[in-house]
Every structure is written in C-alpha cells, then in structure tokens.
C-alpha positions as CSV (number, residue, x, y, z in Angstrom):
1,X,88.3,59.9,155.3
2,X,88.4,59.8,151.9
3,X,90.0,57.0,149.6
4,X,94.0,57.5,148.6
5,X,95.2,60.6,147.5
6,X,93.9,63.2,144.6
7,X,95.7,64.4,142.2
8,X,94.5,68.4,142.0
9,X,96.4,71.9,140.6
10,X,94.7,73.3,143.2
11,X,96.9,71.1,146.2
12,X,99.8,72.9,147.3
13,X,102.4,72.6,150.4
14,X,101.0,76.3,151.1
15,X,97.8,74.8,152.6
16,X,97.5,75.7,156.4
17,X,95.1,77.7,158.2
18,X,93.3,78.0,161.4
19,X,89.3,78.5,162.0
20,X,87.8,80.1,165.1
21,X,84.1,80.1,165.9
22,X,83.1,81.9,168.8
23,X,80.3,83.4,170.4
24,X,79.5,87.3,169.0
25,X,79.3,88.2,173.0
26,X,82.8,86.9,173.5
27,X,85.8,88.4,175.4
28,X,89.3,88.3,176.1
29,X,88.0,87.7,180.0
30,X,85.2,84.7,178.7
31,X,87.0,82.0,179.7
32,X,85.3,79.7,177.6
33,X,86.4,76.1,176.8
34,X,87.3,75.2,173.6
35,X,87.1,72.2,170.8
36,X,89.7,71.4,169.0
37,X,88.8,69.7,165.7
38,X,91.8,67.6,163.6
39,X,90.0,66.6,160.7
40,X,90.5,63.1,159.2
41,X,91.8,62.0,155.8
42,X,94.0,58.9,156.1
43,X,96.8,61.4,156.2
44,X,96.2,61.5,152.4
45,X,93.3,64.1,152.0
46,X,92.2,66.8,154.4
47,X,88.8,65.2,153.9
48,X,87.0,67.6,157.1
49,X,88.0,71.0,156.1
50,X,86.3,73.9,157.2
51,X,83.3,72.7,159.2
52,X,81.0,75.3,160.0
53,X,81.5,75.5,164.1
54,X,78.6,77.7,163.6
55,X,75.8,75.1,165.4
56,X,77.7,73.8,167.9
57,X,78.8,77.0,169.3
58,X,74.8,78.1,169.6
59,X,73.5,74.7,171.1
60,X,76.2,75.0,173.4
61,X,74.7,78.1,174.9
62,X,77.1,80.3,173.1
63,X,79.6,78.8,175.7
64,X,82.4,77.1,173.7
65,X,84.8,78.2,171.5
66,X,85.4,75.3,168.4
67,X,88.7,75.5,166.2
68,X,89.9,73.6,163.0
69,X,92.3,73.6,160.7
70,X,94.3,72.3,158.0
71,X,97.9,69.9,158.1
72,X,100.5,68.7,155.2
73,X,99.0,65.1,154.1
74,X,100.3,62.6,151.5
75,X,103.9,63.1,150.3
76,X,103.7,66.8,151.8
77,X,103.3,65.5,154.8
78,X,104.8,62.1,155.9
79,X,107.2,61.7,153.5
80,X,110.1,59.8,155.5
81,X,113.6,58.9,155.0
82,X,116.5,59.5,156.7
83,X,117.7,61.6,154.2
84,X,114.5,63.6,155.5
85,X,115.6,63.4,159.3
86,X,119.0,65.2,158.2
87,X,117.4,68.4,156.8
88,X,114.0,68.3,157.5
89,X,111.7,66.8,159.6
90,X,109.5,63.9,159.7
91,X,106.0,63.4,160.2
92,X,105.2,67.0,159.4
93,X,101.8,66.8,159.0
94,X,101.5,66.0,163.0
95,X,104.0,68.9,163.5
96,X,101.6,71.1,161.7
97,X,99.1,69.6,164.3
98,X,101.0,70.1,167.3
99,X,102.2,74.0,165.8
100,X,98.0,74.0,165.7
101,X,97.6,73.3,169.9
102,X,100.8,75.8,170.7
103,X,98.9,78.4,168.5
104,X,95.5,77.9,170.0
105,X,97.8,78.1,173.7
106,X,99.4,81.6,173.0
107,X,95.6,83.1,170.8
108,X,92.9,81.6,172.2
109,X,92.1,83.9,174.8
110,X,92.1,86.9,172.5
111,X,88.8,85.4,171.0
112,X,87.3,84.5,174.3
113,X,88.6,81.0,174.8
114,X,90.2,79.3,178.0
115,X,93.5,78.0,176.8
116,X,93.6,75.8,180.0
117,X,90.5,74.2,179.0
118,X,91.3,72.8,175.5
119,X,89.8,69.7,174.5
120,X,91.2,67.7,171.6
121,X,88.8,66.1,168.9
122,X,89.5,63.8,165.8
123,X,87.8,61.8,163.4
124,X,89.7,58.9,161.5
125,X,93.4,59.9,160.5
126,X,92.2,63.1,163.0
127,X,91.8,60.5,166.1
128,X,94.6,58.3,165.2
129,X,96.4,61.7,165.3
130,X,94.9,62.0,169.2
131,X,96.8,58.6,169.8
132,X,99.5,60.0,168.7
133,X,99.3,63.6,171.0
134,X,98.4,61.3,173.8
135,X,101.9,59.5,173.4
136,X,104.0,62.3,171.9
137,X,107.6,62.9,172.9
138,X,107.5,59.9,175.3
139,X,104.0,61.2,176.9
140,X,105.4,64.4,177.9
141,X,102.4,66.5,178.7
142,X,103.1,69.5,177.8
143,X,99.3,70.8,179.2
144,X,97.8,71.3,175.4
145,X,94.9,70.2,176.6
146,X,92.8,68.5,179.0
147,X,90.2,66.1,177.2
148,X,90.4,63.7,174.0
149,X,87.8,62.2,171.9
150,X,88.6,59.9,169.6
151,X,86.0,59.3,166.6
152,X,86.9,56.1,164.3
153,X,90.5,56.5,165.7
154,X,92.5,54.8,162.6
155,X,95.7,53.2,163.3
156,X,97.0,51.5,159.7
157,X,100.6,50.2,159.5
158,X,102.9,51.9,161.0
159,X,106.5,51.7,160.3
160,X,110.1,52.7,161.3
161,X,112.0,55.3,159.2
162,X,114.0,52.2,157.6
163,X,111.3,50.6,156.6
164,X,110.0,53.6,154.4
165,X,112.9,53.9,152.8
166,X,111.7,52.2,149.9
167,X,108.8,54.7,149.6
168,X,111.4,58.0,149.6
169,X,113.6,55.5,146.9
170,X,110.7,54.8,144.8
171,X,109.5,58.6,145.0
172,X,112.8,60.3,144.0
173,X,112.5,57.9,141.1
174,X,109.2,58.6,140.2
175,X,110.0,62.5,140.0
176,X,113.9,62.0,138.3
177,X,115.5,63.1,141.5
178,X,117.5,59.4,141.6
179,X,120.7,60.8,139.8
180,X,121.2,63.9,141.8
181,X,123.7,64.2,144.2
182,X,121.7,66.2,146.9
183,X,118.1,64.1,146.3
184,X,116.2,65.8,149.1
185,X,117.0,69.5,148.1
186,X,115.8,67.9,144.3
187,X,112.6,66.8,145.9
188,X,112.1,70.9,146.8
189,X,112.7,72.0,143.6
190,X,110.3,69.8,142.1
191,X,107.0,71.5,140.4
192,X,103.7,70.9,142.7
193,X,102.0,69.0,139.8
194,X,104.6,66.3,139.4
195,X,104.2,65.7,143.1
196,X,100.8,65.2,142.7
197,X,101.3,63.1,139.9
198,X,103.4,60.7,142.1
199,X,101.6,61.6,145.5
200,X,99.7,58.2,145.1
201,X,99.1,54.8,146.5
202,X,101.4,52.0,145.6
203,X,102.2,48.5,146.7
204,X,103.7,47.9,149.9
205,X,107.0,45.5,149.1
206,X,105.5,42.2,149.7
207,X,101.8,43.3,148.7
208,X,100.5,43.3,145.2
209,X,98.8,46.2,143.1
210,X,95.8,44.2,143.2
211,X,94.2,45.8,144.8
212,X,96.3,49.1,145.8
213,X,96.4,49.4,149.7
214,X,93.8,52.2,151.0
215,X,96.9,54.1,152.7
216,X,100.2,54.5,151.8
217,X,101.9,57.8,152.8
218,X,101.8,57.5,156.9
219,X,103.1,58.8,160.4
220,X,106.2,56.5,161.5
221,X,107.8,55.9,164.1
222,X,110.6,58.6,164.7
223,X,111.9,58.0,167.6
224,X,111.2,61.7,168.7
225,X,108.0,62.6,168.1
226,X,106.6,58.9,168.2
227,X,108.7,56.9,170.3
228,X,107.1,53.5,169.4
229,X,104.1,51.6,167.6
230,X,100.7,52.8,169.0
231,X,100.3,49.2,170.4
232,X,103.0,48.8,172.9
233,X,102.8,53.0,173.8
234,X,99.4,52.0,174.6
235,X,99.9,49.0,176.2
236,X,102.8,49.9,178.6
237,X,100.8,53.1,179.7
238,X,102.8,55.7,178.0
239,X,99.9,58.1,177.4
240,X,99.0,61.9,178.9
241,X,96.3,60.8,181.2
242,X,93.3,63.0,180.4
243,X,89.4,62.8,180.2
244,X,88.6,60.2,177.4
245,X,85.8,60.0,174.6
246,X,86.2,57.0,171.8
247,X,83.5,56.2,169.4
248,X,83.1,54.0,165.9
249,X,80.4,52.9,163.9
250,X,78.9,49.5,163.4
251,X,80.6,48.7,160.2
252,X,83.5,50.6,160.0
253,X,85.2,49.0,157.5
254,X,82.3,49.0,154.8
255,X,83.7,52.3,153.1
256,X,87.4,50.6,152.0
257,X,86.9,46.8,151.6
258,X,87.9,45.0,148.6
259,X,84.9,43.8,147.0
260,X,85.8,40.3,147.1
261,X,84.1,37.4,145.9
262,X,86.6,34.7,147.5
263,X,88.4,34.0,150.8
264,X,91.7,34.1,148.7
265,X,90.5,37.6,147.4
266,X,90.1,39.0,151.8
267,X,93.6,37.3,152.2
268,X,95.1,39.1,150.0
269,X,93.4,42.9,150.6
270,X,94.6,41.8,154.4
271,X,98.4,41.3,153.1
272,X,98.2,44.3,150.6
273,X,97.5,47.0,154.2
274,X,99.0,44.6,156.3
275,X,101.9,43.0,154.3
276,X,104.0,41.4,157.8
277,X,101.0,39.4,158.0
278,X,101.8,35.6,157.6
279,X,100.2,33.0,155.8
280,X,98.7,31.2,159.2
281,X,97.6,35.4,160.2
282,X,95.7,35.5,157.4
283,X,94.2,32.1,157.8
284,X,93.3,32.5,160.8
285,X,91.7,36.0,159.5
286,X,89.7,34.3,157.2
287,X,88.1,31.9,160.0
288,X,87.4,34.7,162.2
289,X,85.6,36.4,159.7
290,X,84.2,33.9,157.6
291,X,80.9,33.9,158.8
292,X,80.3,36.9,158.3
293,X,76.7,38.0,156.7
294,X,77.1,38.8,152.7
295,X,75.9,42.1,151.7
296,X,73.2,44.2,149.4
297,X,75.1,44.9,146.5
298,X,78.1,43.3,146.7
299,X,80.4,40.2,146.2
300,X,80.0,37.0,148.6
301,X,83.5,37.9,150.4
302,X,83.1,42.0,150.6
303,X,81.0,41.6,154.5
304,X,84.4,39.5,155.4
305,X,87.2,41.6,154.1
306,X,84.8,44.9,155.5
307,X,85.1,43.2,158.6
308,X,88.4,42.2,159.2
309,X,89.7,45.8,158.3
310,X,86.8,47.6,159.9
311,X,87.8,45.7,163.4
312,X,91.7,45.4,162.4
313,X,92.3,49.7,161.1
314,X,89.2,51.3,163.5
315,X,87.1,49.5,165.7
316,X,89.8,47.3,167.8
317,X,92.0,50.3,168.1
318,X,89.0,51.8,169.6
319,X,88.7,49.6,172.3
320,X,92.0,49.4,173.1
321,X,93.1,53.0,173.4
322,X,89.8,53.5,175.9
323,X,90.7,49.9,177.9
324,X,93.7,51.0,178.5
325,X,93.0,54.7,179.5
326,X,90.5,53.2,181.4
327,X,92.9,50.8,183.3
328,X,95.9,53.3,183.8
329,X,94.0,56.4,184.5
330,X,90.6,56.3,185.4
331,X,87.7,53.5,184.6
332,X,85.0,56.3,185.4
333,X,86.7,59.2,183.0
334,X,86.5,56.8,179.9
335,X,83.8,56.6,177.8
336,X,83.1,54.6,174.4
337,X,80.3,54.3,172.3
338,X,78.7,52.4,169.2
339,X,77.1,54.5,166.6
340,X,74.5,52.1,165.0
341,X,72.3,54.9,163.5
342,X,70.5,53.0,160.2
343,X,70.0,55.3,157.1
344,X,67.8,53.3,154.7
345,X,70.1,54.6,151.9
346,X,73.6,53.0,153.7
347,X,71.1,50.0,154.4
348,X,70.1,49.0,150.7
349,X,73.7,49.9,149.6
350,X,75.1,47.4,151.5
351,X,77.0,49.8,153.6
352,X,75.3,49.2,156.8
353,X,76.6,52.3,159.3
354,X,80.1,53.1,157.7
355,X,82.7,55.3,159.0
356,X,82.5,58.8,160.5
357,X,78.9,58.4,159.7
358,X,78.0,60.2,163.2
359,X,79.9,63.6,162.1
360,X,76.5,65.2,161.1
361,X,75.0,64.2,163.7
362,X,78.1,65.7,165.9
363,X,78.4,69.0,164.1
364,X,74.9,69.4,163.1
365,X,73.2,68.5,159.8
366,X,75.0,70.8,156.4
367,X,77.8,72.1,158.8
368,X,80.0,69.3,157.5
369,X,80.7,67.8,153.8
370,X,79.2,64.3,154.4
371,X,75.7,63.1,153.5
372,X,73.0,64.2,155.3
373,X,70.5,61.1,154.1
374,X,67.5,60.4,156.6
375,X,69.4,62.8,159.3
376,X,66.7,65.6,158.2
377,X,63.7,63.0,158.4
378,X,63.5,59.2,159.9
379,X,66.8,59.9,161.8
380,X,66.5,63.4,162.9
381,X,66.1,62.8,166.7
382,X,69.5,60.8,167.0
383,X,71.5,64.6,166.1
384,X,70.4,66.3,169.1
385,X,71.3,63.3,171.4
386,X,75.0,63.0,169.9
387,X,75.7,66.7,169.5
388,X,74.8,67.6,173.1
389,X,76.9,63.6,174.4
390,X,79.8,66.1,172.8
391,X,78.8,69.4,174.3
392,X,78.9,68.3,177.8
393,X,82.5,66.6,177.5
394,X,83.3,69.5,175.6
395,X,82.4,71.6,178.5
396,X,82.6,69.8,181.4
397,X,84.7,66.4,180.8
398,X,81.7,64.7,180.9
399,X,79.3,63.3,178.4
400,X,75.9,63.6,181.2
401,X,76.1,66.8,182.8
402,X,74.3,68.7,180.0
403,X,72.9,65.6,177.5
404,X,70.1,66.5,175.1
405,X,66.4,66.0,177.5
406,X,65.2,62.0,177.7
407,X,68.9,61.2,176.8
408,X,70.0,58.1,178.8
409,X,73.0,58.6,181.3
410,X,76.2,57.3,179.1
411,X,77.6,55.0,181.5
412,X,81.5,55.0,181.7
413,X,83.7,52.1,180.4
414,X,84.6,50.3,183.4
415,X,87.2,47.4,184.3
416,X,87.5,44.5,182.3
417,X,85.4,44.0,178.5
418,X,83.9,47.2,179.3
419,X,80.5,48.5,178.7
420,X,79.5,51.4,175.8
421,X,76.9,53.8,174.7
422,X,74.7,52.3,171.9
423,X,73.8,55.3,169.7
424,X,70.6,54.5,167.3
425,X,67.7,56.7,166.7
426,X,65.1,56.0,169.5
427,X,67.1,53.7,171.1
428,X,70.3,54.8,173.0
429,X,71.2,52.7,175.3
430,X,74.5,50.8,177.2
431,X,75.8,47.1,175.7
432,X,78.5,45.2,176.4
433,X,80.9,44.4,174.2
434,X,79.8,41.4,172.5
435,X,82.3,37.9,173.1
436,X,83.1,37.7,169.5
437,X,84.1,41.4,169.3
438,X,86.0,40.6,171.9
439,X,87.7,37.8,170.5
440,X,88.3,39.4,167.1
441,X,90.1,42.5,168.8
442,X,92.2,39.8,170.9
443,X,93.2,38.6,167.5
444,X,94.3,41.7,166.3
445,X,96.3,42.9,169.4
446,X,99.0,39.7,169.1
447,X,99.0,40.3,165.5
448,X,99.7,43.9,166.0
449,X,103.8,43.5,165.9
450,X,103.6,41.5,162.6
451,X,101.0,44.4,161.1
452,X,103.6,47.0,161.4
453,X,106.3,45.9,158.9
C-alpha cells in the first residue's frame, strides 16, 4: 500500500487490464484452479501491479492458473456523491473488481482454468476489497468464487454517501466546476492533470492538516453494493460462507504512523483517520497504547500511534473477519496467521515487520515490487514455507495438504480467541492470541460505530 495518492501524467481513468499466467501445457479441458490477485493500494494507488505469476504457477506443479489486474483508485475510483448515484455509479473501483471475477467466470477456461474453482486473494485495500465481495449485494453469492485470503485486510473509515458530500463539494471546487449548472458532467470534461492535481489527501471535517490522514478517497456505504459498515455486516453474519485465509504482520501500522513525540501528537493522528472518535476514545487510546516500546529511529510516541493504527486499520480487522467466519461458517475452514519474519534492515529502521512484508515471500523473491532485503540470504528459508501455506489453499482449500517439506501443520482458528500460524524464519509455529491483543481489538470493535463518521 503505498502512502496517499501521486500526482503523475502518466495516470489516467483508461487504466484497466487483466493478467493471466498459466502453465505452457494448458488447455481449455485443464481444469485448473485459479488465484485471483486484487492488488492493494489504500484505494489511492494500484501499489501491486503486474506481479510476475510466473513462480507461483511452477512451484505449484504447473497446476494453477494466477490472475491480476488493475481498478479505478483515488478520485477515479471512489469519488461519491449523490450527484454521482444519479448518473454514474459509486464505488467504481470495486465495480471494476467485481467486472474482474464475471470476466475471469465467462474466460478462464479458454486458458486452462476451472472457473468453478476461483479463489479470491488481496493484500491491504486488495483484502479490505475481499470483505467487501464477501458482503456484496447483501451476501448474495453469486458463485465468483470459492476461497478468500485476506492479507493485511485494511478497513479505514468508512462512510455513507452523505457524509462524503463534503469531499465531492470540496472537489468540484478545487477543479472550478462549483458554478456550473450540471457539476458532475463538468467533473468529465475536466483535463486528467487537473484531477491529479486535486486527486489528493485532505482533512476530514473535524481533523486537522496536521498531519494529513493516510486515506481519504474510500469505498462507502451505498446501500447497493455495500449494504452496511464492515463491522455490523461482519458481525450479524452477512457474509458468502467460503474457505478462509487472513494474515498480518507484527507491526502493521509501522509504515503510516505519525512520528510523534507526545501522547497529544497519537491523539490527534487517531482523530485526523478517525475523526468520530471522542475525546474519552482517544484517551482511552492513549492508555491502551501507552506502553508501548519506543523505536530505532524515531520519536518517543511513533511505537504508540504505529500501534493503535496498526491494530485499529489492519490487524483487529483481521481477527475479526476470521472470528466471525469461523463462528458462522466453519471453525476448521478458517485460518489466520502472524507474519513475524525479522529483516535486520526493518529491525534497525525501527520498522519492525511492517505491512505486506510477506508478499515476496508469497509470490516469490523479484516477482513483486517490494524489497527483497535478507529474503535472498538470512531469511531465505521462510519463502518456500509461505508460498506453498498459499499453494495448497490455492488448490485445495487448505493450507496443509501440499505445505513446503518440515513445514508444521497450520492449525485452523477454532472457537473462542482463536489460535494462528506464527510465520518466522526457522520457527513457524501456532500461538494464541495474546490477552492484550485481545483486549486492544475489543477496544476497537465498540469504537467501530464512532470510527465511521
């Protein structure tokens, strides 16, 4: 996920395309299953762009198929209003996503793929865009596909249509649309690089510019499409009951946290992402956190405020979405895991294990645009392990049937706190979720209502 959205000439609304890897030896009659990648970005960027599915599809015993592709993100794509509803539609960028899984339905088996075997796959903005197929059009499953993993699943605000309207207000302004009669039709007429210009992050009304929040064009809540927040969707068990995969790192937050040097300075990079959080929220934020171990490199506060939005955006998400799959479809057909794998680089930088930092070790070390670090020396081992964990659900709905040799058996979640998969170089192994994670994500849940306005 990268950080707010670029300004580029190259960026245009004329962005999507579709990738298929497959095996030379494939055929209409292969019947293979296939992976379905939705890259990640904070719905800003298209930060995961063309992935070579080149490794994956030989480790795999030239028995998958893998797919990616590109969606509208930033103004393009989630621009809402209801000035939008009327003649156009909202949360395009996850209608390019869906058009995605009908295209891969009708094409797939001309490359060799089994389009009853279609397992969905997202990394940050990419899994909070799983959350939102899982849910989508009231849970109607319309038999896309079969699986989900869900890798740093991100769930930021999320808002109604009214409450955006300030965001369309303040962008028709930005781009001198404001006086014309037909604003929206303006809007189209408007030259790509003074939508850039403007396609950036700006204070939420009640948040401050200091700092900026890290996301600002998002999905909302539709009332089509997405029928309500993630939260109560997930809670009341509205949700295509499939096969589930959920992962995040150990710190995700690391990568987006103010650098702040005070427990004023956390409170207010909470209320800038978070602005329906109260004074006593944020208090009681700070407590929660306060303890929290200061890190290489950076100000007294910045292990807090990583934290808090690590556990609040990623990591209590996480947990939830696999609790509750676990406790209204099956506790044996959920898995989660915790991807503590320690680059010395990350380590000294104060970053600890930040997010997405397993998608090398998924897709296989220069198939992706992140860092490859230690992954070609001290953590080499830990790629095989994690590619062939997502092989076998891949494959078989199941991260055990075909794990990479010596590889422990990845126990599923279970009832209750749950157990998960403890991914570290030389020593995977199952945990339980510690008490005070526990106790953060509780936190988080009954704030959840006030974090969406």
């Amino acid at each position: 996920m990268g950080v707010g959205e670029s300004i580029s000439d190259s960026l245009s609304e004329d962005c999507l395309f579709i990738n298929v890897w497959r095996p030379t030896t494939a055929s209409a009659d292969s019947n293979l299953p296939v992976w379905l990648f939705i890259q990640g970005g904070g719905y800003a960027n298209n930060a995961n762009g063309n992935y070579n599915g080149s490794e994956v599809v030989r480790e795999s015993g030239h028995n998958i198929i893998f797919v990616n592709f590109n969606y509208r993100v930033g103004v393009l794509g989630f621009l809402a209003s209801e000035h939008v509803r009327e003649n156009g539609d909202l949360n395009a960028g996850l209608l390019d996503q869906r058009k995605a899984l009908y295209w891969v339905q009708k094409h797939i088996r001309k490359f060799g793929g089994n389009p009853d075997h279609v397992v969905i796959h997202g990394d940050s903005a990419g899994a909070g865009s799983v959350a939102y197929h899982l849910t989508a059009y009231g849970e109607r499953n319309t038999d896309l596909f079969v699986g989900a993993v869900a890798e740093s699943p991100f769930w930021p605000t999320q808002r109604t249509v009214a409450q955006m309207e300030f965001q369309y207000d303040r962008f028709v302004s930005d781009t001198s649309c404001h006086n014309e009669e037909d604003s929206l039709a303006c809007l189209r007429s408007v030259d790509i690089k003074t939508i850039q210009k403007f396609n950036v992050d700006k204070p939420f009304p009640g948040g401050s510019s200091m700092p900026v929040p890290e996301w600002y064009f998002l999905p909302v809540v539709d009332g089509n499409l997405i029928h309500d927040h993630l939260y109560n969707l997930f809670s009341e068990g509205k949700f295509v009951h499939v096969p589930l995969l959920v992962g995040d790192e150990t710190n995700e937050g690391t990568e987006f946290a103010y650098n702040a040097s005070s427990k004023s300075e956390v409170a207010q990079f909470m209320k800038n992402n978070y602005p329906g959080l109260s004074h006593d929220q944020l208090e009681a934020i700070n407590r929660a956190y306060e303890d929290a171990k200061p890190l290489p490199k950076h100000a007294a506060y910045f292990a807090s405020a990583a934290g808090a939005y690590g556990d609040a955006t990623f990591t209590c998400p996480g947990n939830f979405m696999t609790a509750a799959m676990a406790g209204s479809f099956s506790s044996d057909l959920t898995w989660n895991y915790r991807y503590n794998v320690r680059d010395p680089t990350n380590i000294a930088n104060g970053m600890g294990v930040p997010h997405v930092f397993d998608l090398p070790a998924i897709f296989g070390v220069g198939k992706t645009n992140e860092p490859t670090l230690s992954y070609a020396s001290s953590n080499a081992k830990i790629v095989p392990v994690t590619m062939h964990y997502y092989l076998s659900f891949i494959r078989f709905l199941d991260p055990n049937i075909c794990r990479y040799k010596d590889a422990p058996e990845w126990q599923p979640w279970g009832s209750g706190a749950g157990r998960r998969l403890k991914l570290q170089t030389n020593s995977t192994e199952m945990e339980s979720i510690p008490r005070l994670e526990v106790e953060r994500c509780s936190m988080w849940k009954d704030f959840a209502a006030d974090m969406q306005i």
